[in-house]
C-alpha positions as CSV (number, residue, x, y, z in Angstrom):
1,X,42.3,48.9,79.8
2,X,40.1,49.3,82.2
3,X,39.0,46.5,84.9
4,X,35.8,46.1,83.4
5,X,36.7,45.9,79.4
6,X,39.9,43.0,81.7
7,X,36.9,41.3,83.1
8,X,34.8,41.3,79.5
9,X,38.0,40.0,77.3
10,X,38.4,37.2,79.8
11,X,35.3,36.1,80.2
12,X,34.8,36.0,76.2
13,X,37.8,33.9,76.2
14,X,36.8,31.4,78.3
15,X,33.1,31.0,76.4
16,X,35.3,30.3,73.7
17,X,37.4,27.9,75.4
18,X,34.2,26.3,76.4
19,X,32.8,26.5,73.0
20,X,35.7,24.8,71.3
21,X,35.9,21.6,73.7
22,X,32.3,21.4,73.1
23,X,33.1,20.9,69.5
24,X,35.8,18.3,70.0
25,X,34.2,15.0,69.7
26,X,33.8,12.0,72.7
27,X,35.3,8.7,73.1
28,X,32.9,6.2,70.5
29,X,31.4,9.3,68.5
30,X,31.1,9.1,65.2
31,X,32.2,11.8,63.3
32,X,32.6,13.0,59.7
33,X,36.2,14.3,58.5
34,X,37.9,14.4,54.9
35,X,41.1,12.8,54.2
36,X,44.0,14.7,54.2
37,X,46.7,12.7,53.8
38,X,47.2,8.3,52.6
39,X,50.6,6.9,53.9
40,X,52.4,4.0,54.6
41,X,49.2,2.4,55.6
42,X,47.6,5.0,57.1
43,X,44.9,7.5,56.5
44,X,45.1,11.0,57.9
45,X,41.2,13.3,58.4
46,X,40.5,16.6,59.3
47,X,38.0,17.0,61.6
48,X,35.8,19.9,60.9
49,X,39.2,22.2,61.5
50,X,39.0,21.3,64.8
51,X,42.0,18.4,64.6
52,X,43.3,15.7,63.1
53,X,42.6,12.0,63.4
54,X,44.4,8.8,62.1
55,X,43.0,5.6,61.0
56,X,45.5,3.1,61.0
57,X,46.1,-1.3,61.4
58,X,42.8,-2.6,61.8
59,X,41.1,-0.1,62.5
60,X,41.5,0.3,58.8
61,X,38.9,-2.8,58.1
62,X,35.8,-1.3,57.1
63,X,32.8,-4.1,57.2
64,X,31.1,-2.5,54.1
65,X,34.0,-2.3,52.3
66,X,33.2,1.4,51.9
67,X,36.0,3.0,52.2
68,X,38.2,0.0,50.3
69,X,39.8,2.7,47.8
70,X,40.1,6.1,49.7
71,X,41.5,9.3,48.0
72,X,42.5,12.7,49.0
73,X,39.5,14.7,49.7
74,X,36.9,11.7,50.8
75,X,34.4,12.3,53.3
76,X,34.5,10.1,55.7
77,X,32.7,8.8,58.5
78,X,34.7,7.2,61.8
79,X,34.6,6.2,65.1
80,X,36.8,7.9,67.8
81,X,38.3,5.4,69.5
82,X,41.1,7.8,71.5
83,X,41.2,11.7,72.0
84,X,44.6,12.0,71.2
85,X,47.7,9.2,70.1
86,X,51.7,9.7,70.9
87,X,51.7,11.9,68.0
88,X,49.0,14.0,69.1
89,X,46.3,13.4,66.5
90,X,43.1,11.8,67.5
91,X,42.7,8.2,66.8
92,X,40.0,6.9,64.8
93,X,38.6,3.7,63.5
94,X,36.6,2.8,60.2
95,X,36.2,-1.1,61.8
96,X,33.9,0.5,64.6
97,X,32.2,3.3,62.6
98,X,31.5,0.5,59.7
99,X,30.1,-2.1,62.1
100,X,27.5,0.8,63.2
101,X,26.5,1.9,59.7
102,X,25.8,-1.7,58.8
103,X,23.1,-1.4,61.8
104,X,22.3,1.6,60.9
105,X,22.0,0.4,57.1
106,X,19.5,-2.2,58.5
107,X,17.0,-0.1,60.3
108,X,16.7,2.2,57.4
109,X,16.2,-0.7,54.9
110,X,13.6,-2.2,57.2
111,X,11.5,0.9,57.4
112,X,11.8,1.7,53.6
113,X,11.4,-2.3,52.8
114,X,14.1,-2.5,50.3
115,X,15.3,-5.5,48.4
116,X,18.9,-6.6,49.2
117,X,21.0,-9.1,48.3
118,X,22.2,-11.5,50.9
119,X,23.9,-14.5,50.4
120,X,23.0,-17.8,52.5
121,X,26.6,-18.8,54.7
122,X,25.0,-21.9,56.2
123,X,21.8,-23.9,57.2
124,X,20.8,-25.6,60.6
125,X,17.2,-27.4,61.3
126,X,15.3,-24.2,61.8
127,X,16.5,-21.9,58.4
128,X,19.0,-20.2,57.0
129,X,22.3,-17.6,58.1
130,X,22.6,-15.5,55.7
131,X,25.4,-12.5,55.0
132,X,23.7,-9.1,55.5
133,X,25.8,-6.7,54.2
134,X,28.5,-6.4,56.8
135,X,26.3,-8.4,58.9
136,X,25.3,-11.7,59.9
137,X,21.5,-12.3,59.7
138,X,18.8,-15.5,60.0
139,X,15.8,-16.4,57.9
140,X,13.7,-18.7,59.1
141,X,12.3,-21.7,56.9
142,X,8.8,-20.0,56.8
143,X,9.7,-17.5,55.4
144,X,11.9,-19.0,52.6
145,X,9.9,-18.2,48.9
146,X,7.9,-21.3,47.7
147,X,10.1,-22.5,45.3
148,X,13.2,-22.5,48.0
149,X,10.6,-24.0,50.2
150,X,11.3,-27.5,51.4
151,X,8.6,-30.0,51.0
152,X,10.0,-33.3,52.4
153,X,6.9,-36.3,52.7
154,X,6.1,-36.7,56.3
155,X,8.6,-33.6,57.5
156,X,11.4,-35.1,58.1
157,X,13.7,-32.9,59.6
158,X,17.0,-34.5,58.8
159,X,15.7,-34.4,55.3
160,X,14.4,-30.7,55.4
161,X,18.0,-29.8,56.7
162,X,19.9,-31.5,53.4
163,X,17.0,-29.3,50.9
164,X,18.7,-26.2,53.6
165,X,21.7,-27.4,52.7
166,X,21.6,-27.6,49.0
167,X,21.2,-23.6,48.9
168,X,24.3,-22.7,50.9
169,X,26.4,-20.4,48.7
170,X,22.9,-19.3,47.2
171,X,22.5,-15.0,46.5
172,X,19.1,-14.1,47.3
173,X,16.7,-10.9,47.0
174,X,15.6,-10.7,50.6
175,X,14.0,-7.9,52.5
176,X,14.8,-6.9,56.3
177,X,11.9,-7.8,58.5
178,X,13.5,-7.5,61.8
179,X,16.0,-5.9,63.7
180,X,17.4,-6.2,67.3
181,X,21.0,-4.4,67.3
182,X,21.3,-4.9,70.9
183,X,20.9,-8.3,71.1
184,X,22.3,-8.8,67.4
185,X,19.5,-10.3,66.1
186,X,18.9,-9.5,62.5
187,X,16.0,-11.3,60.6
188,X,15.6,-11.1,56.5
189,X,12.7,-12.8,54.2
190,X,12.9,-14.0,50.9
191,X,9.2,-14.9,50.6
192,X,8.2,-10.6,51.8
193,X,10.0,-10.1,48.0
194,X,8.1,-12.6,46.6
195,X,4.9,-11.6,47.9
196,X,5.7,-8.3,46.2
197,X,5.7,-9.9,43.3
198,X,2.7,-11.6,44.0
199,X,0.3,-8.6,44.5
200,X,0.4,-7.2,41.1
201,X,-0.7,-10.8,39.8
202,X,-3.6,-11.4,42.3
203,X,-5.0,-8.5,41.2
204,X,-6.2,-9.9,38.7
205,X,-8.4,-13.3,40.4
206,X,-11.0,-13.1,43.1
207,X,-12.6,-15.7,45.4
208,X,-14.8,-17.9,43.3
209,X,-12.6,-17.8,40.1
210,X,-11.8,-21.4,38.6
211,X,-8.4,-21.7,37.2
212,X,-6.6,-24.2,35.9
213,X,-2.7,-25.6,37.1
214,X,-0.7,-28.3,37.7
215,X,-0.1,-30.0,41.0
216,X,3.4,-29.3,42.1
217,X,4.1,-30.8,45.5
218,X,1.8,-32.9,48.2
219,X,2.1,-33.0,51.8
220,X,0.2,-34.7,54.3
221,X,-2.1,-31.4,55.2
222,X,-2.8,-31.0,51.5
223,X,-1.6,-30.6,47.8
224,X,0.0,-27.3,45.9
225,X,-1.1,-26.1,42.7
226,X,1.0,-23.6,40.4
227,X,-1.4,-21.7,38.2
228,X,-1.0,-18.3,36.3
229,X,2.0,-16.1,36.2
230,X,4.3,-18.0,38.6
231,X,1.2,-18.1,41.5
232,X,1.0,-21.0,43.8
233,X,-2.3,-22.0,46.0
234,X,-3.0,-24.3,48.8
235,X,-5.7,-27.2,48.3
236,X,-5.8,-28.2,51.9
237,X,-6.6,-32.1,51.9
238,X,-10.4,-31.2,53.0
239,X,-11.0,-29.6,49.6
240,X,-9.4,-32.3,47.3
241,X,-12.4,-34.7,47.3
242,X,-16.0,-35.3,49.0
243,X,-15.0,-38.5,50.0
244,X,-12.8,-38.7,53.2
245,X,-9.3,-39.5,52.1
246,X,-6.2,-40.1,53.9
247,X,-3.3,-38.7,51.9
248,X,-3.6,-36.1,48.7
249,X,-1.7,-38.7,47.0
250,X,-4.9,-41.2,46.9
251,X,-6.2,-39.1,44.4
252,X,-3.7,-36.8,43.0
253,X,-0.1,-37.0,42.2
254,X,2.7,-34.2,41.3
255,X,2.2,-33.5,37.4
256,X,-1.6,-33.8,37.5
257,X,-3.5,-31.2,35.4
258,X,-6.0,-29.8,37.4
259,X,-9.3,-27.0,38.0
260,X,-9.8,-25.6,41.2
261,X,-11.7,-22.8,42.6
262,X,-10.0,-19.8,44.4
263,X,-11.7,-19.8,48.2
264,X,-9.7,-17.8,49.8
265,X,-6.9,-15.1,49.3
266,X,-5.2,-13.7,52.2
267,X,-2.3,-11.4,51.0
268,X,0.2,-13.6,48.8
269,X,-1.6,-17.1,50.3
270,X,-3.9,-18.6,48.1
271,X,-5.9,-21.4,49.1
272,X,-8.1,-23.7,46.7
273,X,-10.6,-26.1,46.4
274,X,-11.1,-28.9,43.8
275,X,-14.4,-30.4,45.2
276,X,-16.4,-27.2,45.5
277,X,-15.7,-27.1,41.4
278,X,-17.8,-30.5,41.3
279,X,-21.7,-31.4,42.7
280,X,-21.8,-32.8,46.0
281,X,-22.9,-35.9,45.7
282,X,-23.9,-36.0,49.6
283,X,-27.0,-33.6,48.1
284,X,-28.4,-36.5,46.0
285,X,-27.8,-40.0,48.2
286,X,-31.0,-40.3,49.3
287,X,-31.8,-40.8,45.9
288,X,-29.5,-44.2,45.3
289,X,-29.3,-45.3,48.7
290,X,-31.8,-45.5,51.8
291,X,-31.8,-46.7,55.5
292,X,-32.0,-51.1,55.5
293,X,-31.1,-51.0,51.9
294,X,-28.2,-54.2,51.0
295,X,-25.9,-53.1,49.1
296,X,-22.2,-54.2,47.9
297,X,-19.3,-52.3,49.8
298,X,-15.6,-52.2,49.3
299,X,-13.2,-52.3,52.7
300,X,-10.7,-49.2,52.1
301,X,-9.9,-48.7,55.3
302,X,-9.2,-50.8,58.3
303,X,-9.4,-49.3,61.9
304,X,-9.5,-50.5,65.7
305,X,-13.3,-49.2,65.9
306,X,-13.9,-50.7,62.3
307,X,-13.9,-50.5,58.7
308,X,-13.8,-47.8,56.2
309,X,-16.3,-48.9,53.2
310,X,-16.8,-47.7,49.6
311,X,-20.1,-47.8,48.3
312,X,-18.8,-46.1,45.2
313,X,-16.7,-43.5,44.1
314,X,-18.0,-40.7,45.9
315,X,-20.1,-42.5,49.1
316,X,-18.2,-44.0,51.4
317,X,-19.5,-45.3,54.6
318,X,-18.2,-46.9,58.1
319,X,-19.3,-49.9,59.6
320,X,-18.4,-50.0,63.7
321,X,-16.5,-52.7,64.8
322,X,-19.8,-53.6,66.8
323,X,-21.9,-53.9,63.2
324,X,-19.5,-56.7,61.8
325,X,-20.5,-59.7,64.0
326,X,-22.4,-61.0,66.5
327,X,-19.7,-62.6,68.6
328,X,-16.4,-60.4,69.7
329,X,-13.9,-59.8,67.4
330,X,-10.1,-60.5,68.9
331,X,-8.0,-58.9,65.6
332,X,-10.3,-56.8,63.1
333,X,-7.0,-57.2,60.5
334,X,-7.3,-60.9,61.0
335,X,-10.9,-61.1,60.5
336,X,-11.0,-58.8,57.4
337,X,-9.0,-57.5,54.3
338,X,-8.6,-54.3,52.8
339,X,-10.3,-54.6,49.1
340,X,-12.4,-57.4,50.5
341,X,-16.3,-57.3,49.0
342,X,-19.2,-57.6,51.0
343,X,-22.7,-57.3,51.7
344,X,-23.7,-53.9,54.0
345,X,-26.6,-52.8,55.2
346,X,-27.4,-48.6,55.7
347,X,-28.4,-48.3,59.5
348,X,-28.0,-44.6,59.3
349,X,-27.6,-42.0,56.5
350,X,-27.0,-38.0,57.1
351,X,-26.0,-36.3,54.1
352,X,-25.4,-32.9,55.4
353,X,-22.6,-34.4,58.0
354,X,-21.8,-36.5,55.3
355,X,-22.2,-40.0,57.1
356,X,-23.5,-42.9,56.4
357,X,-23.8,-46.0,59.0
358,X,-23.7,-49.4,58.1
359,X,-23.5,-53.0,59.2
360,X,-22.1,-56.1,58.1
361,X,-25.4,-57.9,56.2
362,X,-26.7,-60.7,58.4
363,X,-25.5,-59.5,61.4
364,X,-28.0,-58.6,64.2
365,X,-26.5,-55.3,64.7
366,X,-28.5,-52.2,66.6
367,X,-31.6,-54.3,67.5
368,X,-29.8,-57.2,68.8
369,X,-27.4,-55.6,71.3
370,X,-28.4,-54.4,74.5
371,X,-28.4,-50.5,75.5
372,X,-24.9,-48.4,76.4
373,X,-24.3,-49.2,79.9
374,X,-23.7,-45.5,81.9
375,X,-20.5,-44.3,80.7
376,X,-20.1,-46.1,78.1
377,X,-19.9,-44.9,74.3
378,X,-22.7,-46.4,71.8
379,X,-21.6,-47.5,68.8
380,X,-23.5,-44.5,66.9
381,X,-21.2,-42.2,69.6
382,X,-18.2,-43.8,68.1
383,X,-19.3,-43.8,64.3
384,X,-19.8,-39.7,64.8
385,X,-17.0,-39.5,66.6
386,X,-14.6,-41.2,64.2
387,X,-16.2,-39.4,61.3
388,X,-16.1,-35.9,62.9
389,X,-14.5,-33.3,60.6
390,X,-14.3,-36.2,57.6
């Protein structure tokens, strides 16, 4: 042989030397393999013909459970955890290579948005941790469905956290909304299924459709409705009623049949209106009332800068704390009582703000006191100011 063909062979012997340790696989590579071999606890892989690995103590654990009843055969996926043992096969481990997957499984769900089961572990004062897969994962309260929702009067958190509470050992249909393996932060929504659900449904309505419900919760901010096929819409406390009111519950309470008017539907969120369904009766006042007219008023409301007055069902009125006597008045709640009827008289009226002045009927009011030093409010200032939005 000459030196050359010497030269050629062992050159070509040590590419393929090269080539094979390329193959062999690193320290916390996941590779695939197929079982060999089960015994006495442990399970035996070829590794693409290059060697053989061992899975063994517990290493064995698998988070998904995936590889719970292993045969002969089985492809398998591990993590190398050393390149080779006492016995000179590579160690392997199922525990690392399952905890990946289960990552892996998350990011893949995410961007396919896939409905998963999860089942909710425990609750604290912001949501829900839930078992994700092999994972643990966090839904916040927002984004809990509506019917999981909880509406506690006046938001009580302690209260919130016992509704939380109550759903603990709860399986849910959630979808994978975020995912941060790094810092192990894993976020899931029940309500993204349930808006699913929701967009076949609101196909059918459009903004300005009337439909009729039932009032199923009220909060402070406004009153729910359930209408349709299991729909659910907003009636924020604005759109209840012309009149100004303080609490849904002055007018409405849970059980109440009602018709409302679709204003507004962004994605799944429905919002509704009850007043825009009736005549405003702001459009026609002129017509029963007028500015020095006396007329009978109701106290509903008492305030430090006054009183709150019905002049029927639907006008309502407020008389400044300056329009109720002549003389300074120490305690307003001393001095008057709510459903207390008096005599008014209409010092101002502008329907389209929806306002309407008044004063306490005998009193000298606007013409008897004198003019709003420099920097201070006028009692018309305070009216609008306390009416603003109303």
């Amino acid at each position: 042989m000459s030196e050359d063909d010497k030269q050629t062979k062992k050159q070509d012997f040590k590419t393929l030397l090269q080539a094979h340790f390329a193959e062999i696989p690193k320290v916390g590579e996941v590779i695939k393999g197929q079982v060999i071999a089960l015994d006495k606890g442990e399970v035996h892989i070829d590794i693409q013909g290059l060697t053989t690995g061992v899975v063994r103590g517990q290493e064995l654990f698998a988070e998904s459970q995936e590889y719970a009843h292993l045969k002969v055969s089985d492809v398998v996926e591990a993590t190398v955890v050393e390149l080779e043992n006492e016995n000179g096969e590579m160690e392997l481990s199922f525990r690392i290579a399952g905890y990946q997957k289960a990552w892996d499984n998350m990011h893949k769900w995410m961007k396919d948005g896939l409905t998963i089961k999860s089942k909710v572990i425990s609750a604290n004062k912001g949501g829900l941790m839930m078992q994700v897969d092999a994972l643990h994962g966090f839904m916040p309260v927002s984004q809990l469905n509506p019917d999981h929702y909880p509406r506690v009067a006046g938001g009580d958190k302690n209260r919130i956290l016992d509704k939380l509470r109550e759903l603990a050992g709860k399986e849910m249909e959630v979808k994978v909304i975020d995912v941060n393996e790094k810092e192990e932060k894993l976020i899931v929504s029940e309500r993204a299924v349930w808006e699913d659900a929701q967009k076949a449904v609101l196909e059918s309505y459009k903004v300005g459709d009337s439909v009729e419900g039932e009032v199923s919760a009220l909060t402070s901010f406004g009153a729910f409705m359930k209408f349709g096929e299991g729909l659910e819409g907003l009636i924020h406390i604005s759109e209840i009623a012309w009149q100004r009111i303080d609490h849904p519950r002055d007018v409405l309470k849970i059980g109440d049949k009602v018709r409302a008017q679709i204003i507004q539907l962004d994605h799944s969120k429905i919002y509704l209106s009850i007043k825009r369904l009736v005549e405003d009766p702001w459009k026609s006042v002129r017509e029963r009332y007028k500015v020095s007219d006396k007329v009978p008023g109701k106290i509903l409301k008492i305030e430090s800068f006054g009183l709150m007055i019905g002049l029927d069902k639907d006008i309502h009125g407020l008389a400044h704390i300056s329009e109720l006597s002549d003389e300074p008045i120490n305690n307003i709640n001393d001095t008057f009582k709510i459903g207390q009827e008096l005599e008014f008289e209409i010092m101002s009226l502008e329907p389209a703000e929806h306002r309407l002045g008044l004063k306490l009927a005998g009193v000298k009011g606007k013409s008897g006191r004198r003019p709003a030093k420099a920097g201070e409010k006028s009692a018309e200032a305070e009216v609008a100011e306390a009416t603003e939005g109303k």
